[in-house]
C-alpha positions in Angstrom: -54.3 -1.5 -4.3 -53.2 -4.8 -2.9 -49.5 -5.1 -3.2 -47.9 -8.8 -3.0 -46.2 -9.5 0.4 -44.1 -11.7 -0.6 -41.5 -9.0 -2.8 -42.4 -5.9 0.0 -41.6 -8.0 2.5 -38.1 -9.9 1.1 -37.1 -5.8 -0.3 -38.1 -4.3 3.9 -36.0 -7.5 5.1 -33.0 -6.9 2.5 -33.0 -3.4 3.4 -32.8 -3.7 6.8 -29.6 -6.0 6.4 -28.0 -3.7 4.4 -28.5 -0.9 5.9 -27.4 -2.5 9.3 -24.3 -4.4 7.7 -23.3 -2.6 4.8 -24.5 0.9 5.1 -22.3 2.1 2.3 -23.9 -0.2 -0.1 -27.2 1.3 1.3 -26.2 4.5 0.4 -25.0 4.2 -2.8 -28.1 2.0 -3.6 -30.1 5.0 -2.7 -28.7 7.2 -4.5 -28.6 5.2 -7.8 -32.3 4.9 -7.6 -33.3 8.4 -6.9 -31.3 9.0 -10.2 -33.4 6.5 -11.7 -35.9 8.0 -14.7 -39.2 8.1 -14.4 -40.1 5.3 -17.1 -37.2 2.8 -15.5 -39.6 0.3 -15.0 -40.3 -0.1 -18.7 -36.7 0.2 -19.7 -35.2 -2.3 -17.0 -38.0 -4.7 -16.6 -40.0 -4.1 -19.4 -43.3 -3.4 -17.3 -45.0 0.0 -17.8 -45.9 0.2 -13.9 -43.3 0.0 -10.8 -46.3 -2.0 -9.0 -46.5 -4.7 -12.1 -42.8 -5.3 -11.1 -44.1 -6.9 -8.2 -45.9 -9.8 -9.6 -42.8 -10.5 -11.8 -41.1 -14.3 -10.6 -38.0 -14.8 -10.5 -35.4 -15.8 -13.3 -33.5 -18.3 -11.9 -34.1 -20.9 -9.9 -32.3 -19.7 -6.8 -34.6 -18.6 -3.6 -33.4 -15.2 -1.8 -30.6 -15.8 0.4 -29.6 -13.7 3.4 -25.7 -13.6 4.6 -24.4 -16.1 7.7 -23.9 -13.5 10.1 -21.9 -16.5 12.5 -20.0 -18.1 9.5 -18.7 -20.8 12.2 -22.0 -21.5 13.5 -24.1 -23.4 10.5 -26.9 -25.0 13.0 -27.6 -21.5 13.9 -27.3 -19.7 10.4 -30.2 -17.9 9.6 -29.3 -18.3 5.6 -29.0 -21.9 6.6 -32.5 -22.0 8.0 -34.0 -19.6 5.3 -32.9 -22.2 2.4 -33.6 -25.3 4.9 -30.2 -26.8 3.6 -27.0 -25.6 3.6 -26.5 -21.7 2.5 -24.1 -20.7 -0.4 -21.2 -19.7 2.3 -21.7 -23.0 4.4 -21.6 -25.4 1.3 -18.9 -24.0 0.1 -17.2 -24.5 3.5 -18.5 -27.7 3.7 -17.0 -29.1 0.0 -13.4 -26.9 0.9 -13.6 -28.9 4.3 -14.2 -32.6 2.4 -11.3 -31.4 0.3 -8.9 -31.5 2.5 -10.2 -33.9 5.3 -10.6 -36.6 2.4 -6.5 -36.9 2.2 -5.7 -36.9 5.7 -8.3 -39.3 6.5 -7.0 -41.3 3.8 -3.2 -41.1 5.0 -4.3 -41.7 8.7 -6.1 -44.9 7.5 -2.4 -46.0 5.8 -0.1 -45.0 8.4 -2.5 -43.9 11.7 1.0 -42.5 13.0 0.9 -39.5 10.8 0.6 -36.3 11.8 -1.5 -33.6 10.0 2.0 -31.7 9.5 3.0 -34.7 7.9 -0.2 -35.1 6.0 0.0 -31.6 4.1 3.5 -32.0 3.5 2.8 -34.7 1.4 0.1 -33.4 -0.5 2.1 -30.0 -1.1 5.1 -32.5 -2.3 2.7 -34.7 -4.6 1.1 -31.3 -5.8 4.4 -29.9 -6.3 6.0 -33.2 -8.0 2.4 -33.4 -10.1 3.3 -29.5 -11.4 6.6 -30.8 -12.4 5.4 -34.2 -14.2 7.3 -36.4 -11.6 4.2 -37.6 -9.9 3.3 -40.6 -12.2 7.1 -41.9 -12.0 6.7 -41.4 -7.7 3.6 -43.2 -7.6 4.7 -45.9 -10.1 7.9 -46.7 -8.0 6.0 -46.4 -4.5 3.8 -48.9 -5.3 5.5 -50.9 -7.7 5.4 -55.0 -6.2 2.3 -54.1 -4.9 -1.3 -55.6 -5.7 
């Protein structure tokens, strides 16, 4: 019997990373599937053979993803590399980083004297002032004459 490399080898390589990282989990992995019941192919997958499982694809649309084992280190992130883009972890570090470099490049563009002190200040005052529905009247008066 020919089994597809492709599933053995991603379930080997996800093994070894668990078991290596998150032992626990491993454990507690194993031992839900031993309890597993004989026919929990059928009920779970809804293939009569384990090995049938094998050929089944994928239901979303989202390749196999290991973790970034250096989270400060994208160039070098094997998840990174796996995907050939940016990983779940990194792009979400990435958009989190554009979120807040986006307003203090802005404020270093109006004033290039500001600090980044000075910077988050003023976006926790606007934030705060926008919570309290002061924010429009600020803005209105700041750059009223303007334009």
């Amino acid at each position: 019997m020919t089994l597809p490399t492709d599933s053995l080898t991603t379930a080997d390589a996800l093994w070894r990373r668990l078991t290596e990282h998150q032992p626990g989990v491993a454990a507690a992995l194993a031992m839900q599937l031993r309890a597993l019941p004989e026919d929990w192919s059928q009920r779970v997958l809804g293939v009569a053979r384990p090995h049938a499982a094998l050929e089944l694809r994928a239901t979303a649309d989202v390749p196999m993803e290991i973790e970034p084992y250096d989270a400060a280190d994208w160039e070098n992130c094997p998840a990174c590399g796996e995907l050939d883009r940016l990983c779940r972890y990194h792009e979400g570090y990435a958009t989190g980083y554009e979120a807040l470099n986006q307003p203090l490049t802005e404020a270093a563009r109006v004033d290039p004297k500001v600090t980044v002190a000075d910077a988050l200040r003023r976006l926790t005052e606007a934030d705060e002032a926008a919570e309290r529905g002061e924010l429009a009247a600020a803005v209105e008066r700041l750059t009223e004459g303007q334009g």
